[in-house]
C-alpha positions as CSV (number, residue, x, y, z in Angstrom):
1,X,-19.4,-44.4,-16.6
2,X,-16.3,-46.6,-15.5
3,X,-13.9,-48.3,-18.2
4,X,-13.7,-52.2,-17.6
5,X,-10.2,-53.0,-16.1
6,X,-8.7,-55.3,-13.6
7,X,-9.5,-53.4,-11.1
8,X,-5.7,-52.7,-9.9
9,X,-3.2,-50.0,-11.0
10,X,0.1,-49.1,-11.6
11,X,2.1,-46.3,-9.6
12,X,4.7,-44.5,-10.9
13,X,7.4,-41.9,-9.2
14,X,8.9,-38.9,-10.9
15,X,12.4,-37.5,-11.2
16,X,12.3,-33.8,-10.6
17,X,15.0,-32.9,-13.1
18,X,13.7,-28.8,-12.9
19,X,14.2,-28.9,-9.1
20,X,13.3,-29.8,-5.9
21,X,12.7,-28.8,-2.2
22,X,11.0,-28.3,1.0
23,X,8.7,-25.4,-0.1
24,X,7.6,-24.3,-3.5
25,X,8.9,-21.0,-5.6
26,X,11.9,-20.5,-2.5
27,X,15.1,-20.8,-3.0
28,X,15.2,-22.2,1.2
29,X,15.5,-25.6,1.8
30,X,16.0,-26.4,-2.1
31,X,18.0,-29.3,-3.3
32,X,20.6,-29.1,-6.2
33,X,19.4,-31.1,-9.3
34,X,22.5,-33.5,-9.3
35,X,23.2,-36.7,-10.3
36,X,24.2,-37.9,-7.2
37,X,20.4,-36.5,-5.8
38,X,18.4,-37.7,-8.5
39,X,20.2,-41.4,-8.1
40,X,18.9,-41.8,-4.5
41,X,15.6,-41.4,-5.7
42,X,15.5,-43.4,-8.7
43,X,17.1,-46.5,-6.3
44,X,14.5,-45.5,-4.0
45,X,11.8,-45.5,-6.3
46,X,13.4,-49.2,-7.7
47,X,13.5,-50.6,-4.2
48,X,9.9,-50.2,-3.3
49,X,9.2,-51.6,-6.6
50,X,7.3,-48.2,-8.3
51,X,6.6,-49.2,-11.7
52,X,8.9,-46.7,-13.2
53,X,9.7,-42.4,-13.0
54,X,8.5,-39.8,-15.5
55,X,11.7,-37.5,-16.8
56,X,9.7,-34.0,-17.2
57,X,11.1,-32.5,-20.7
58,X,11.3,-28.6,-21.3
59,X,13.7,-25.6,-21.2
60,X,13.6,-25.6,-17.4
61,X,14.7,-29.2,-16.8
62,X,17.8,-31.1,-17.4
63,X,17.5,-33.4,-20.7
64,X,15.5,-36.4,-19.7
65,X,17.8,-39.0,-22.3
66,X,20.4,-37.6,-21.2
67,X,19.7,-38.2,-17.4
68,X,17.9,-41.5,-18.2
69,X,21.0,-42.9,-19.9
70,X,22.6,-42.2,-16.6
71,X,20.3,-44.1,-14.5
72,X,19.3,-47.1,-16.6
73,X,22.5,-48.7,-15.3
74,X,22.4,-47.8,-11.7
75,X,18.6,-49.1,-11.6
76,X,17.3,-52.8,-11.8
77,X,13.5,-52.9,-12.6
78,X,12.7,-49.1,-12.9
79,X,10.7,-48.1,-16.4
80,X,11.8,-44.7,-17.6
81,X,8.8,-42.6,-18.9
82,X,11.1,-40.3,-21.0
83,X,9.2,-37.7,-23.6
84,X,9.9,-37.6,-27.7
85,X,9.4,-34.3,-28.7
86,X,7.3,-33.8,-32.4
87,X,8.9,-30.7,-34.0
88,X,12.2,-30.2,-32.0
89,X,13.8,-33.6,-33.3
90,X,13.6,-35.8,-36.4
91,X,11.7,-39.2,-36.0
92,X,14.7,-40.7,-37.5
93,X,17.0,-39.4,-34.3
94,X,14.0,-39.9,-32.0
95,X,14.1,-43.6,-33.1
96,X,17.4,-44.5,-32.8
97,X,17.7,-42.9,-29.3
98,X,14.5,-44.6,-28.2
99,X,15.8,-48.3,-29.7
100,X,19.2,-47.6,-27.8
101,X,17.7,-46.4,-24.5
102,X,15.6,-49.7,-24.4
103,X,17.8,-52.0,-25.4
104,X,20.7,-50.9,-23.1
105,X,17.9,-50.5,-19.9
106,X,17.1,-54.0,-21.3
107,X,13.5,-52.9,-22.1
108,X,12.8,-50.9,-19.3
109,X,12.1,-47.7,-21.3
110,X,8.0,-46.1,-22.2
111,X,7.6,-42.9,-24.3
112,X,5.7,-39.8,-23.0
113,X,5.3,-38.6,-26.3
114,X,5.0,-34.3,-25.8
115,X,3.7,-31.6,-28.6
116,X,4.4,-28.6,-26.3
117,X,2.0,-26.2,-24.8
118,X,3.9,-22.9,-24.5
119,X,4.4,-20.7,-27.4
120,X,6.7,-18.7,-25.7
121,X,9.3,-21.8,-25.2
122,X,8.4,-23.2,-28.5
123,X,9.3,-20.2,-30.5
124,X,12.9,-20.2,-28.8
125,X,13.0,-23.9,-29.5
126,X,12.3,-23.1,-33.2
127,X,8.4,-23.8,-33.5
128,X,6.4,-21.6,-34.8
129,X,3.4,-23.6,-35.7
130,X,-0.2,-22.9,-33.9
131,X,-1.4,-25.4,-31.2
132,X,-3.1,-27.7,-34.2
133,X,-0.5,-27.5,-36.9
134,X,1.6,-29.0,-33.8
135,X,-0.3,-31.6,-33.5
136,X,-0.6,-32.5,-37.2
137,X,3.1,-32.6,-36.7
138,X,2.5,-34.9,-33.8
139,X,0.4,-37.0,-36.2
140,X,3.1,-37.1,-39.0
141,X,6.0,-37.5,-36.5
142,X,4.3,-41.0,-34.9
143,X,3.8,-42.7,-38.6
144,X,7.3,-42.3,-39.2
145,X,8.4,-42.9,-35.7
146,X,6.3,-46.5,-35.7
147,X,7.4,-47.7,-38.6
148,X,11.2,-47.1,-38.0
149,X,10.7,-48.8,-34.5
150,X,8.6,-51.6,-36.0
151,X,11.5,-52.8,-38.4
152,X,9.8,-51.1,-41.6
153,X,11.8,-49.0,-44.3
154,X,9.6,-45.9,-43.9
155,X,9.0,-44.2,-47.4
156,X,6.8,-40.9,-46.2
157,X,5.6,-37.6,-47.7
158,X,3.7,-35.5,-45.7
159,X,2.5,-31.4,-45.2
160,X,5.1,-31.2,-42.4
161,X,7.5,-34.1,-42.5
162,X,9.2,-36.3,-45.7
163,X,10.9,-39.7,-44.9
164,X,12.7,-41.5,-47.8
165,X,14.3,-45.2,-47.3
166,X,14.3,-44.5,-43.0
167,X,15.4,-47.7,-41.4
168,X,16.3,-48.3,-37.8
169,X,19.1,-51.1,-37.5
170,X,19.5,-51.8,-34.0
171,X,15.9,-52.7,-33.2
172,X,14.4,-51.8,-29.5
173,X,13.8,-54.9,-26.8
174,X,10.0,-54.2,-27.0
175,X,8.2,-55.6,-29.5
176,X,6.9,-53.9,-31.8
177,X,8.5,-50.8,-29.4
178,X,8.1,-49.4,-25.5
179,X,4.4,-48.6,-25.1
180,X,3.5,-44.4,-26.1
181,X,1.8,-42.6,-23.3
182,X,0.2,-39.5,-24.6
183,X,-1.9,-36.6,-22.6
184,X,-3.8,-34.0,-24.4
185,X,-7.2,-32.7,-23.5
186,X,-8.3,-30.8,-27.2
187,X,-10.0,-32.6,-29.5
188,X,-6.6,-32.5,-31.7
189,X,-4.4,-34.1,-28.8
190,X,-7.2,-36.7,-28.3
191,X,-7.6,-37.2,-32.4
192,X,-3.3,-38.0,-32.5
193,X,-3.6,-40.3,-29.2
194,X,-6.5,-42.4,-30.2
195,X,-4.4,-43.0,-33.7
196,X,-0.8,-44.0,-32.3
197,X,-0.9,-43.9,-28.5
198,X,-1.2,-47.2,-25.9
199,X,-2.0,-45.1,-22.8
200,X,-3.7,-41.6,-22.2
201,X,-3.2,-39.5,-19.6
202,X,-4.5,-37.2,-17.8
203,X,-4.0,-34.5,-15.0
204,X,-5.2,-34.7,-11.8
205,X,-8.7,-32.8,-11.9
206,X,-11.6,-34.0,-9.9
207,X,-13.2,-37.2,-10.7
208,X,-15.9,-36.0,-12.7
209,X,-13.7,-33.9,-15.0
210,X,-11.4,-37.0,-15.4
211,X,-14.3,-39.1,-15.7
212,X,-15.9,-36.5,-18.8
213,X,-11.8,-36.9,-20.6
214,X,-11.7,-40.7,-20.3
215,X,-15.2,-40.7,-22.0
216,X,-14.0,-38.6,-24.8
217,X,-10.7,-40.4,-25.4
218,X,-12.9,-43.7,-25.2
219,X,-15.1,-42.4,-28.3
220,X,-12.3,-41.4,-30.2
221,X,-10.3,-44.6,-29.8
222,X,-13.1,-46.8,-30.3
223,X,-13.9,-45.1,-34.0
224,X,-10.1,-46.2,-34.0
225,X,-10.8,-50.2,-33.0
226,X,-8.5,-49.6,-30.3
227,X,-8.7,-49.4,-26.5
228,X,-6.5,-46.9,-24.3
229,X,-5.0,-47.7,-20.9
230,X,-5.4,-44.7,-18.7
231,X,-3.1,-42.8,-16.5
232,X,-3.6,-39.8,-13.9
233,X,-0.5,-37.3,-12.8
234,X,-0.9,-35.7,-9.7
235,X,1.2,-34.9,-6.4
236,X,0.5,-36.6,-2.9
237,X,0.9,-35.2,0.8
238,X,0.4,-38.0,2.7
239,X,1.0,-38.5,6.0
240,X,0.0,-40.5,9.2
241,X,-2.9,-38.3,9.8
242,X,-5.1,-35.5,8.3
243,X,-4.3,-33.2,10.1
244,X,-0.4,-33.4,9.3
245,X,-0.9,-33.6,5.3
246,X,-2.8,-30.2,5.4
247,X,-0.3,-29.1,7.7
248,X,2.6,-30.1,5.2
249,X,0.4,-28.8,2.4
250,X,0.1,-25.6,4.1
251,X,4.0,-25.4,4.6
252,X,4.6,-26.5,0.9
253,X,2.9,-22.6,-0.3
254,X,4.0,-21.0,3.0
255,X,6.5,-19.3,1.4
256,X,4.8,-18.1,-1.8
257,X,3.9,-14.2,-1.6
258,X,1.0,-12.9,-3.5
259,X,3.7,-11.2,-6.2
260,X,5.1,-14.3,-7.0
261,X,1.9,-16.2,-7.5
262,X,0.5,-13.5,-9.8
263,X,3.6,-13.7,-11.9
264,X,3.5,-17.3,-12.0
265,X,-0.4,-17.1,-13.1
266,X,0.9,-14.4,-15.9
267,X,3.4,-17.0,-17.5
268,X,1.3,-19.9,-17.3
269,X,-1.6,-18.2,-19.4
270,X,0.5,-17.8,-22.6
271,X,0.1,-21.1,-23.3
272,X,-2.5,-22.9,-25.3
273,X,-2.8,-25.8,-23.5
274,X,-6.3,-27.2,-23.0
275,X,-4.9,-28.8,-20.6
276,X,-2.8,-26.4,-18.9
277,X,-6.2,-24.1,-19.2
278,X,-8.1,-26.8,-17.1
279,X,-5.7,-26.9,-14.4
280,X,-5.6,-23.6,-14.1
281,X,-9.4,-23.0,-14.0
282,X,-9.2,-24.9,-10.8
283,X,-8.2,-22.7,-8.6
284,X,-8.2,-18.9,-10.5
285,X,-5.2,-18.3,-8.7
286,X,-7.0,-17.5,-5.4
287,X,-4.7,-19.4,-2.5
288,X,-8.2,-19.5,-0.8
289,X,-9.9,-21.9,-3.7
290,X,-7.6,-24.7,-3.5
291,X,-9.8,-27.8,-1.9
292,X,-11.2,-28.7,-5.6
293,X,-12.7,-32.2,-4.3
294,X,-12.3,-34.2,-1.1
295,X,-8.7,-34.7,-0.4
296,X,-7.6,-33.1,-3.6
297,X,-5.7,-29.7,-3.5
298,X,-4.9,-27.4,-6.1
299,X,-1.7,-25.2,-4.4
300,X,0.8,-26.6,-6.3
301,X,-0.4,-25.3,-9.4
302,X,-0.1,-21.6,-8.4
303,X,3.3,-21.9,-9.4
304,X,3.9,-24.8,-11.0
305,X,2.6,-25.5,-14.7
306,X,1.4,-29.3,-15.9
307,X,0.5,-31.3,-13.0
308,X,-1.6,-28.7,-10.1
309,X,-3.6,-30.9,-7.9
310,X,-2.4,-33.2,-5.3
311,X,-4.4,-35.4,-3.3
312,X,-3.8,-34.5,0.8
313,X,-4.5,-36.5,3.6
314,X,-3.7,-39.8,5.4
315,X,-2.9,-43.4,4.0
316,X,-6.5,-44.3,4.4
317,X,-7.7,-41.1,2.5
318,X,-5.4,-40.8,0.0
319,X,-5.8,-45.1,-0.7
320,X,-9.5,-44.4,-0.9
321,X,-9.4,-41.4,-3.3
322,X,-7.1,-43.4,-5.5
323,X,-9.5,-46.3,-5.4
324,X,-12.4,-43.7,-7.0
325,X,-10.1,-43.0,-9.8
326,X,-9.6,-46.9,-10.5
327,X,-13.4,-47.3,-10.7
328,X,-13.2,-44.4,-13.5
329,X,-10.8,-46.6,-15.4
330,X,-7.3,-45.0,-14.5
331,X,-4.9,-47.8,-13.9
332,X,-1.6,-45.8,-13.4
333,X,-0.4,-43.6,-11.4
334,X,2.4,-40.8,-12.0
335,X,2.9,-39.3,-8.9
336,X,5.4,-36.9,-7.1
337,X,5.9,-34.9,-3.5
338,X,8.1,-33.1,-2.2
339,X,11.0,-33.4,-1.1
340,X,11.0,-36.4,-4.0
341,X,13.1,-38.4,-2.3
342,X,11.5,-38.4,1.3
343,X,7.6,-38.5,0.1
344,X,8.7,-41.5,-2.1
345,X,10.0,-43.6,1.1
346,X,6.6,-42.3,2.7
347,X,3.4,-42.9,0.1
348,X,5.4,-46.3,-0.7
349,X,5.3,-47.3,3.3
350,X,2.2,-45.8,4.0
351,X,0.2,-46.0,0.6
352,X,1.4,-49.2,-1.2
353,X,-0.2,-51.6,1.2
354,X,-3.9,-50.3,1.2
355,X,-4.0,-50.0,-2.9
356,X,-5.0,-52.5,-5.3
357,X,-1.7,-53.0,-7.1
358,X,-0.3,-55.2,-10.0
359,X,2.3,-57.7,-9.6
360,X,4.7,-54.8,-11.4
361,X,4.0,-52.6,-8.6
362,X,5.8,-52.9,-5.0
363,X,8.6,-55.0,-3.5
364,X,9.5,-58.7,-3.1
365,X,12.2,-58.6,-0.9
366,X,14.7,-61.3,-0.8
367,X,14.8,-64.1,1.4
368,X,17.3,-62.5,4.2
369,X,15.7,-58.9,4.2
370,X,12.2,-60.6,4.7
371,X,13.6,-62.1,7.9
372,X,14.2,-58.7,9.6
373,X,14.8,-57.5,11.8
374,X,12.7,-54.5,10.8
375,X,13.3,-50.9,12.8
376,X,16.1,-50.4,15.3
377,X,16.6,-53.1,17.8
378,X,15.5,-51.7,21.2
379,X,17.9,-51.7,24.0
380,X,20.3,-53.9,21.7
381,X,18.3,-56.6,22.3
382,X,14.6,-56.7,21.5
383,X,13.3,-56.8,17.7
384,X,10.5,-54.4,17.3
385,X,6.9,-56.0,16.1
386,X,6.6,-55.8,12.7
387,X,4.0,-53.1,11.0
388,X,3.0,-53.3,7.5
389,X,1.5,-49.6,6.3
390,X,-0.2,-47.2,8.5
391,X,-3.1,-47.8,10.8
C-alpha cells in the first residue's frame, strides 16, 4: 500500500567525510578527505540545487559539525543533514551546537538523529548499553533535546538521563527547530521515531521490503497522531546507457579480493543493527548475488556498512526506479556515487530532469547563465544545440 504524498520528492547528496574514490576497499585512485575536496562537492551539490548532503557520523569519518561549520559559509542554499548522537553527548551540548549551526547556516541545518549500531565502536566511545537500553537513551535524549530547542526550561528525571533548569538562549532559525530524520528498522528504533522524529528513513532494500518498513513506521506513528515523511539512502551508477552503469558497477568491486570481502562481512556482523542485518541479508556476501531487484545492486555493501544497495543503470532506468519508490511514499532521496564529486555533476545532468521534483530540488539559473552558450563553442564560432538530460 502507497502513503498519500505529492507525488514528487526531494534529493539529497552526501559528503563522504570516511573517504572516497574510483574503486571500493583500494587504496588506487582514492581521494584525500580534505577540505578543499569536500568543498567542490558541497558547491557542486549547491549549484544543481540538491536539497542538501548527509555528513556520515562514526569513528571512521571526520566530525560532521565540525566539517559542517566549515561549509555552511562557503554554501548558499545547501541543508546539512548532520547526526546528534544519544549517549556520546549531553542534550544540553547537542542543543546549543544544533541552535548555533542553524542559525549561522541561516536555517539550513536538519538532524539525522543516530543511536549507533556497533558495539564494538560504542564501547570505545564509552557505551555500554544493549541495542534497547540505547534506544531508551534515544527516547530520553529527544524530550530533553525538544524542549531545549523549543524555548522551554527543561526540568527532567529519567532512568538514563536527569535535566534540571536546561535552557537554550540563543534559539535556532527553525521554528520550533531543523526537522529530525530518524532511521531504525527494530521495533525500538521505530517506537523512538514515531514519538520525536519528522522523517523516517530507510535503506535502500527492494521495494517490497521498503514498502513492509513504511507500513510499520505508518502504524506506529499513527497510534502517535502523527504522520512521517519518508526518506530512502542508497548509491546510484548512472550513466548514458545500461550497459556503461554495470560496467562502472563492475569496476567499482573490481578491485575487492575474496580476503577482503570476508573480513569486511566479519566486522559488519558484530553489530546489532536490524538494519545493518537487512542489508546484509541481501547479498550473504556472495559477489555473485548482488542484482537484488531490477536496477538495484547490492556490491557496495560487501565492504561498506549502512547504505549497500545502489540502483545501476541509465537516466531512464534509474528515473523510473525512483518513481516506484515515490509511489511507496518515499519523498527524499539521500544519495551518493562514486567518485562524489563526478557522479553528482552526472545523476544531477542526467537524472534531475526525468524525476518529479519539488521546487527545493534543482537549479534556477540566473538570467545570464540561462542565455548560454551551453558546451564549448565549436570552431570558435558555432554555439552547440542545447540538450536538457539524456535521451
Amino acid at each position: 500500500m502507497s502513503v498519500q504524498t505529492d507525488g514528487k520528492t526531494d534529493v539529497l547528496w552526501f559528503l563522504p567525510t570516511h573517504g572516497d574514490g574510483r574503486y571500493l576497499g583500494a587504496s588506487e585512485g582514492a581521494r584525500d578527505v580534505s577540505l578543499p575536496y569536500l568543498r567542490q562537492i558541497a558547491q557542486a551539490a549547491d549549484d544543481f540545487g540538491y536539497y542538501g548532503v548527509l555528513l556520515p557520523t562514526g569513528r571512521s569519518c571526520e566530525d560532521s559539525w565540525v566539517v559542517a561549520s566549515a561549509l555552511a559559509p562557503l554554501t548558499q542554499r545547501l541543508r546539512f543533514l548532520v547526526a546528534v548522537r544519544p549517549g556520546l553527548q549531553e542534550p544540553s551540548v547537542a542543543a546549543r551546537m544544533a541552535a548555533t549551526l542553524d542559525r549561522i547556516s541561516d536555517g539550513r541545518l536538519l538532524i539525522n538523529v543516530v543511536t549507533g549500531g556497533d558495539p564494538v565502536e560504542l564501547r570505545g566511545d564509552g557505551v555500554f548499553l544493549d541495542h534497547d537500553e540505547r534506544y531508551s537513551v534515544t527516547d530520553e535524549f529527544l524530550q530533553i533535546w525538544r524542549g531545549l530547542m523549543a524555548g522551554e526550561t527543561v526540568n527532567f528525571e529519567g532512568k538514563h538521563l536527569r535535566s534540571e533548569n536546561g535552557r537554550v538562549i540563543f534559539r535556532p532559525v527553525q521554528a520550533p527547530y531543523p526537522p529530525l530524520y530518524f532511521g531504525g528498522s527494530s521495533p525500538a528504533g521505530i517506537e523512538v521515531a514515531a514519538e520525536h522524529c519528522e522523517v523516517y528513513l530507510t535503506w535502500g532494500e527492494p521495494p517490497a521490503g521498503v514498502a513492509e518498513k513504511i507500513a510499520r513506521a505508518r502504524e506506529a506513528a499513527e497510534k502517535k497522531g502523527k504522520k512521517f515523511s519518508y526518506g530512502i539512502r542508497l548509491h546510484v551508477i548512472v550513466r548514458e546507457t545500461e550497459a556503461e552503469a554495470w560496467e562502472a558497477a563492475d569496476r567499482l568491486i573490481s578491485r575487492l579480493d575474496d580476503d577482503t570481502i570476508a573480513q569486511a562481512q566479519a566486522t559488519l556482523k558484530r553489530q546489532d543493527s536490524v538494519g545493518q542485518s537487512r542489508m546484509m541479508a541481501l547479498h550473504g556476501g556472495d559477489r555473485n548475488k548482488l542484482v537484488v531487484s531490477p536496477n538495484l545492486w547490492a556490491g557496495v555493501g560487501l565492504v561498506r556498512g549502512g547504505a549497500g544497495t545502489a540502483l545501476v543503470g541509465s537516466a531512464d532506468q534509474v528515473a523510473d526506479r525512483m518513481k516506484e519508490y515515490i509511489d511507496l511514499g518515499i519523498d527524499r532521496f539521500i544519495l551518493s556515487g562514486y567518485p562524489h564529486l563526478e557522479e553528482a555533476y552526472r545523476f544531477a545532468e542526467l537524472v534531475f530532469p526525468k524525476l518529479p521534483l519539488r521546487a527545493t530540488t534543482g537549479t534556477t539559473p540566473s538570467t545570464a547563465r540561462n542565455n548560454g552558450p551551453f558546451g564549448e563553442v565549436i570552431a570558435n564560432d558555432i554555439v552547440p544545440t542545447r540538450r536538457v538530460g539524456a535521451h
